[in-house]
C-alpha positions as CSV (number, residue, x, y, z in Angstrom):
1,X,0.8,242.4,118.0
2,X,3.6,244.8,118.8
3,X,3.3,248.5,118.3
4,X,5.7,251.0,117.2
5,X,6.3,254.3,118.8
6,X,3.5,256.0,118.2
7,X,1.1,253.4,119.7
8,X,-0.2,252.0,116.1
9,X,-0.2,248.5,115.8
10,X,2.5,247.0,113.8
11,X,1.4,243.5,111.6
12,X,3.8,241.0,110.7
13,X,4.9,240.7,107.2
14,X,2.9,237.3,107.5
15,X,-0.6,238.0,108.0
16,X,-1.4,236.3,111.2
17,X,-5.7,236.6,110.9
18,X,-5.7,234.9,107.4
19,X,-3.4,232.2,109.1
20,X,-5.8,231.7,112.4
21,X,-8.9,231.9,110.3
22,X,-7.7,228.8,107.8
23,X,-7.0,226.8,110.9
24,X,-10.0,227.7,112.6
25,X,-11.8,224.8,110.2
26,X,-11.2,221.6,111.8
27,X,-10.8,219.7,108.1
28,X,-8.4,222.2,106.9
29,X,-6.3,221.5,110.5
30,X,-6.6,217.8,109.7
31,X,-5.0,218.7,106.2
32,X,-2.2,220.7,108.0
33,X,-1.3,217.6,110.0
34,X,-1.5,215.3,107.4
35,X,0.9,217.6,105.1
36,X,3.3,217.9,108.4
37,X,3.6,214.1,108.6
38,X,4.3,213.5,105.1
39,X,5.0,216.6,102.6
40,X,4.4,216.4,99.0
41,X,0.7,214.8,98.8
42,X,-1.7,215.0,96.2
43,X,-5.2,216.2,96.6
44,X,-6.7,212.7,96.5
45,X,-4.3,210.9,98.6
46,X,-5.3,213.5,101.3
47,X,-8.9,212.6,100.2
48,X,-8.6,209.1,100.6
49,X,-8.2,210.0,104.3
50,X,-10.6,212.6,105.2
51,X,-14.5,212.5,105.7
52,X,-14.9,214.7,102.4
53,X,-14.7,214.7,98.7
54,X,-11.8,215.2,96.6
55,X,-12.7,219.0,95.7
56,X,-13.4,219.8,99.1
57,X,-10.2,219.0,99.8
58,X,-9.0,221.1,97.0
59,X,-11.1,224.3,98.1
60,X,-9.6,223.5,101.8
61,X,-5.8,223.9,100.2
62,X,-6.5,226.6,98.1
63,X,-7.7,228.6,101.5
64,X,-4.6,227.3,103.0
65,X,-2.4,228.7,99.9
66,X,-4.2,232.3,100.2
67,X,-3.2,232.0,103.9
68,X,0.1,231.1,102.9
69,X,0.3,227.7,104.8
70,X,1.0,225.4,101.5
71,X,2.1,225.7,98.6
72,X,1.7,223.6,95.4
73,X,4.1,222.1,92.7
74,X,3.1,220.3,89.2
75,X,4.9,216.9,89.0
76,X,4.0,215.4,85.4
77,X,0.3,215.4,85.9
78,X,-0.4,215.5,89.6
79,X,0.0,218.4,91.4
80,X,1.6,218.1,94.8
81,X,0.8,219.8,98.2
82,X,3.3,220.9,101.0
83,X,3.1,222.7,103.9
84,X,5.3,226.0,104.5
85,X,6.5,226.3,108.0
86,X,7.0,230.4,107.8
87,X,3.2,231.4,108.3
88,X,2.6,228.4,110.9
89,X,6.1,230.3,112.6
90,X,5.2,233.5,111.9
91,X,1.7,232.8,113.8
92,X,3.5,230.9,116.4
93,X,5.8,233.9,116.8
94,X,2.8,236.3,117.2
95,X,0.7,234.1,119.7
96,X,4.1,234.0,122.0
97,X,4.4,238.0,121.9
98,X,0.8,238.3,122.7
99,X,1.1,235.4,125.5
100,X,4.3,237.4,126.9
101,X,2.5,240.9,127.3
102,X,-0.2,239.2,129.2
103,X,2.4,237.3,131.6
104,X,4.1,240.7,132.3
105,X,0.9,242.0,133.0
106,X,-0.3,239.6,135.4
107,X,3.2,239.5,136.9
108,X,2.9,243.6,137.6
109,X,-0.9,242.4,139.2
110,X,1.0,239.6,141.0
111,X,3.7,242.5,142.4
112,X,0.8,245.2,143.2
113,X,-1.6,242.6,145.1
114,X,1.3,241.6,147.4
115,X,2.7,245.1,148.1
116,X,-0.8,246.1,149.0
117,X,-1.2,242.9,151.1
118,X,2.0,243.6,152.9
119,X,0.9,247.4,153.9
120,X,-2.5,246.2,154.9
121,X,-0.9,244.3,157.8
């Protein structure tokens, strides 16, 4: 998370928990994946693949829609699933800042521990 310049944290206009907390259900990560490899599935075709009923599956997409990772579309009498890539980016985006700030920190570690090693000798 980056912070603006008064030190108070600044959230994407994504919001990045309710993204990490949807994945953090294995089932509901199985339904990302299967949306990812073919877009535009109905509730019971993604049934038909996973360990659980058909409304499970449907209270596992309707977390992923509040999390903003799919969205859903009437086609005549089914309605259709697909996965948005701008939460899963946004998220992405996020864990990369976060992963950055920690490499420029150990890289300052890296930089003190060998000027100290070099004056100790």
């Amino acid at each position: 998370m980056t912070t603006s310049g008064d030190s108070t944290p600044v959230r994407p206009a994504i919001r990045v928990d309710g993204v990490l907390e949807a994945l953090g259900d294995p089932t509901r990560r199985v339904v990302v994946e299967l949306l990812a490899n073919g877009g535009g599935r109905t509730a019971t075709s993604l049934a038909g693949e996973l360990p659980v009923t058909r409304q499970a599956v449907v209270q596992h997409l309707a977390v992923l829609r509040d999390a903003g990772l799919v969205e859903s579309r009437r086609e005549g009498r089914e309605v259709r699933f697909e996965l948005r890539s701008a939460a899963l980016n946004a998220t992405a985006a996020w864990m990369a800042d976060v992963a950055a700030q920690w490499d420029r920190r150990l890289s300052i570690l890296a930089e003190l521990a060998d000027t100290t090693e070099l004056e100790g000798c």
